[in-house]
C-alpha positions as CSV (number, residue, x, y, z in Angstrom):
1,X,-1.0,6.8,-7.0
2,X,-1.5,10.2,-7.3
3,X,-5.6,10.2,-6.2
4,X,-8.2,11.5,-8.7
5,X,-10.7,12.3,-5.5
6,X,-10.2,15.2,-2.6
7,X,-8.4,12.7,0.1
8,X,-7.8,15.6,2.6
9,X,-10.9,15.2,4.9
10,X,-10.9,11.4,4.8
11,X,-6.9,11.4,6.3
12,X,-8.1,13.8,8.3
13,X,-11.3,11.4,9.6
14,X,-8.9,8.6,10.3
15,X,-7.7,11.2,13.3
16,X,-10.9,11.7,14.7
17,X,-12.2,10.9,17.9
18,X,-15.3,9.1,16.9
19,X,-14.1,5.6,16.0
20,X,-17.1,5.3,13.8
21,X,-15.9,8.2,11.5
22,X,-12.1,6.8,11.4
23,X,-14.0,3.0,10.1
24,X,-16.1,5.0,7.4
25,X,-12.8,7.0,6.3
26,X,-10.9,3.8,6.3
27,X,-13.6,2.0,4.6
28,X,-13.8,4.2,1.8
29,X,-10.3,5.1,1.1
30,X,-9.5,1.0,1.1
31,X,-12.1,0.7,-1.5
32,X,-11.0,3.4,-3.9
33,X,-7.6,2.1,-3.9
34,X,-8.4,-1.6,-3.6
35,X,-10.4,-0.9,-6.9
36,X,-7.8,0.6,-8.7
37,X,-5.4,-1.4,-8.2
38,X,-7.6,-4.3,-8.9
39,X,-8.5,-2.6,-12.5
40,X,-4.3,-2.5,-12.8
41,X,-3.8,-5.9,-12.1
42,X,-6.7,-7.7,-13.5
43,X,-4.4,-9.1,-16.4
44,X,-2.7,-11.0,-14.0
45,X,-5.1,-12.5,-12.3
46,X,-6.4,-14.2,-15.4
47,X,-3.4,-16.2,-15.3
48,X,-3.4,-19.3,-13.3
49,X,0.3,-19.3,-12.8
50,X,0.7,-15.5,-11.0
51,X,-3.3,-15.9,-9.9
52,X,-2.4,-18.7,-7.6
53,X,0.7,-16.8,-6.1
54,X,-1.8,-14.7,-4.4
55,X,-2.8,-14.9,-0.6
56,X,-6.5,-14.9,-0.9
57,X,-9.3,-13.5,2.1
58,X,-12.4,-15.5,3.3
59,X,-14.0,-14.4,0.4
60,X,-11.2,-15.3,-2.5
61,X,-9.9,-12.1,-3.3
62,X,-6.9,-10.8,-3.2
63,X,-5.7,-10.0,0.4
64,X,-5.1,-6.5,0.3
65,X,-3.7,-3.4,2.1
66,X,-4.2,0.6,0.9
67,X,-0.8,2.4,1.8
68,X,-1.2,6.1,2.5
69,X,1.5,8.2,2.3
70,X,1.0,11.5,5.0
71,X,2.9,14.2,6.4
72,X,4.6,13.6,9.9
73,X,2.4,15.7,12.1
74,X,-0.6,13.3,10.3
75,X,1.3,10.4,10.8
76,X,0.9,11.2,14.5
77,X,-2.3,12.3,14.9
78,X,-3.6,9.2,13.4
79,X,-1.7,6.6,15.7
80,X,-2.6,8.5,18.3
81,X,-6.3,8.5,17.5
82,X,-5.9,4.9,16.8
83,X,-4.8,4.1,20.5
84,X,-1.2,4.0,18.8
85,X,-0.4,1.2,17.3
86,X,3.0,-0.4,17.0
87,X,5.7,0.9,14.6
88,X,6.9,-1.6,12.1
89,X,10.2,-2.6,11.7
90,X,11.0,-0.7,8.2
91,X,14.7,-1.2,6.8
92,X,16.8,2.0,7.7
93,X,17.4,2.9,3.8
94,X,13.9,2.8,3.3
95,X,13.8,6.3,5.4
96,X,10.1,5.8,6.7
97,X,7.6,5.0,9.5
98,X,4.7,2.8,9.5
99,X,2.3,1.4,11.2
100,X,-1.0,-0.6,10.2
101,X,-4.6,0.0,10.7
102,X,-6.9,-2.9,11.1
103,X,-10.9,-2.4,10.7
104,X,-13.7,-4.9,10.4
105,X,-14.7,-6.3,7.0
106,X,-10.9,-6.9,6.1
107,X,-10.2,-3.2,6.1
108,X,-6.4,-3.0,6.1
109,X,-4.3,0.4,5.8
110,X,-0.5,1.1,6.4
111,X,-0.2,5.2,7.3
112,X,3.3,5.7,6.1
113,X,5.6,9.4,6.7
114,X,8.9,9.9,5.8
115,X,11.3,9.6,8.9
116,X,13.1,13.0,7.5
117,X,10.9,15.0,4.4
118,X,13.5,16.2,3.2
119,X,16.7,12.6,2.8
120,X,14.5,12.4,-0.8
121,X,13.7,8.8,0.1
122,X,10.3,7.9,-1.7
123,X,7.8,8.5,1.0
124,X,9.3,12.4,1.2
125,X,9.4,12.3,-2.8
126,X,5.6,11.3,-3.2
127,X,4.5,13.8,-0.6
128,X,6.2,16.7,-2.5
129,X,5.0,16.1,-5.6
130,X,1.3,14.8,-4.7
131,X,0.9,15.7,-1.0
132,X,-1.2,12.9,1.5
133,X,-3.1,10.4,-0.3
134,X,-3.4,6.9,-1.2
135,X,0.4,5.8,-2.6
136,X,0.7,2.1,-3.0
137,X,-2.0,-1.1,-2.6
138,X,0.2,-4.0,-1.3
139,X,-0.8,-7.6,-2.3
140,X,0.6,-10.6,-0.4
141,X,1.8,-13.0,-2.3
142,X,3.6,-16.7,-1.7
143,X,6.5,-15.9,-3.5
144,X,7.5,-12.6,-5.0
145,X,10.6,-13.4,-7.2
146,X,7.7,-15.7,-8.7
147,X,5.5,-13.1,-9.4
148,X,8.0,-10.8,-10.5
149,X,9.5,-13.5,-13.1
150,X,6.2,-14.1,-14.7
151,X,5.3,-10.1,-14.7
152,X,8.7,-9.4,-16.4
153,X,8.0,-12.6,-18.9
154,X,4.5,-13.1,-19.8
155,X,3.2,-9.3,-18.9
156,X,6.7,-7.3,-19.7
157,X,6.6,-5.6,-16.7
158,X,9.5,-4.5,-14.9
159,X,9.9,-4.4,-11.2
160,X,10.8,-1.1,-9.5
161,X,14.0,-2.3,-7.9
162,X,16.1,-5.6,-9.8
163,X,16.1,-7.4,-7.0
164,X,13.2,-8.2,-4.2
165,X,14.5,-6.0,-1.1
166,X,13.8,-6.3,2.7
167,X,10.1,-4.5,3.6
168,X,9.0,-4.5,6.6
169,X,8.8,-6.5,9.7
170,X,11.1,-8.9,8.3
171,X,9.0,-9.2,4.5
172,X,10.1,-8.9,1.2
173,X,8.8,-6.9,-1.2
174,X,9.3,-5.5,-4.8
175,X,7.2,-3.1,-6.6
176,X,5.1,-2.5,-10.1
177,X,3.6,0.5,-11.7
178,X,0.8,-0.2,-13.4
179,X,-1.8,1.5,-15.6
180,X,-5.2,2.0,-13.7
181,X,-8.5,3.8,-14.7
182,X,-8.2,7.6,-15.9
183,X,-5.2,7.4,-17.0
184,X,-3.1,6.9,-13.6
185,X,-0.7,4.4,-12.4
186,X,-0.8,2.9,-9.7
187,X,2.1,1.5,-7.2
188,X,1.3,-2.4,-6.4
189,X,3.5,-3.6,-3.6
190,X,4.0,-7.6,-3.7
191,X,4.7,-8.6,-0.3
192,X,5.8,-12.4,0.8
193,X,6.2,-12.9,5.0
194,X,9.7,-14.8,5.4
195,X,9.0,-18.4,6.3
């Protein structure tokens, strides 16, 4: 989701040495992609079938987390700040590094950098063409072939890749693009934990 606001200094914030400035930077970049991508998916939550597919928080919603794409040197300057927090496990073919960042009122990012900028993979691709920002909102969800059956029949909305794939840590994931205010798309990652 290529960001219609200046996301620079609030990457940049989630480095800092004051952990009150890192909370506010996480705070508001969760919201402004939390709110997109809950404009793009708002359809689907109005049906009961693909609504009740979705993990929800203490409060009902959607349990969400903002995925920010960065550059390497970033990527590390933020774990580091962060008292550095454990890598994933990503899939090898997925070219990338990850690692989450947890703050209070169900603030959830994943800071994601390509493990080499320049194998193409789509980490290195996004930050060519749109630089750091704010490049997928992941939702978890009970079942993703589910999901993705009713977004392809009811919604006709293709999946990114044909097949759910191995995410993360042992997940599985798939991907949408959906439209979301201004004109943009944004990049909804489903994500169901392997039982």
């Amino acid at each position: 989701m290529p960001p219609d606001f200046k996301s620079d200094a609030l990457i940049r914030s989630l480095a800092s040495g004051d952990p009150a400035a890192r909370a506010r930077a996480a705070t508001e970049i969760f919201h402004l992609g939390r709110a997109a991508a809950m404009a793009g998916i708002a359809p689907w939550l109005a049906d009961s079938d693909i609504a009740n597919l979705f993990v929800r928080n203490d409060t009902g919603a959607p349990l969400a987390t903002v995925g920010i794409a960065v550059r390497p040197e970033s990527f590390n300057q933020i774990r580091t700040a962060n008292g550095t927090p454990r890598l994933a496990d990503v899939p090898p073919d997925q070219d990338a590094l990850e690692f989450e960042l947890h703050f209070a009122g169900g603030i959830q990012l994943d800071i994601l950098t390509a493990r080499d900028t320049a194998a193409g993979a789509a980490i290195a691709r996004y930050l060519e063409k749109f630089g750091e920002g704010i490049q997928q909102v992941e939702f978890l969800v009970q079942n993703v072939d589910r999901a993705a059956e009713i977004l392809r029949t009811r919604f006709a909305i293709e999946s990114i890749y044909p097949a759910t794939r191995n995410g993360a840590d042992g997940t599985r994931v798939n991907f949408f693009l959906v439209p979301a205010p201004g004109g943009q798309k944004v990049l909804i990652e489903l994500v169901e934990i392997k039982r």
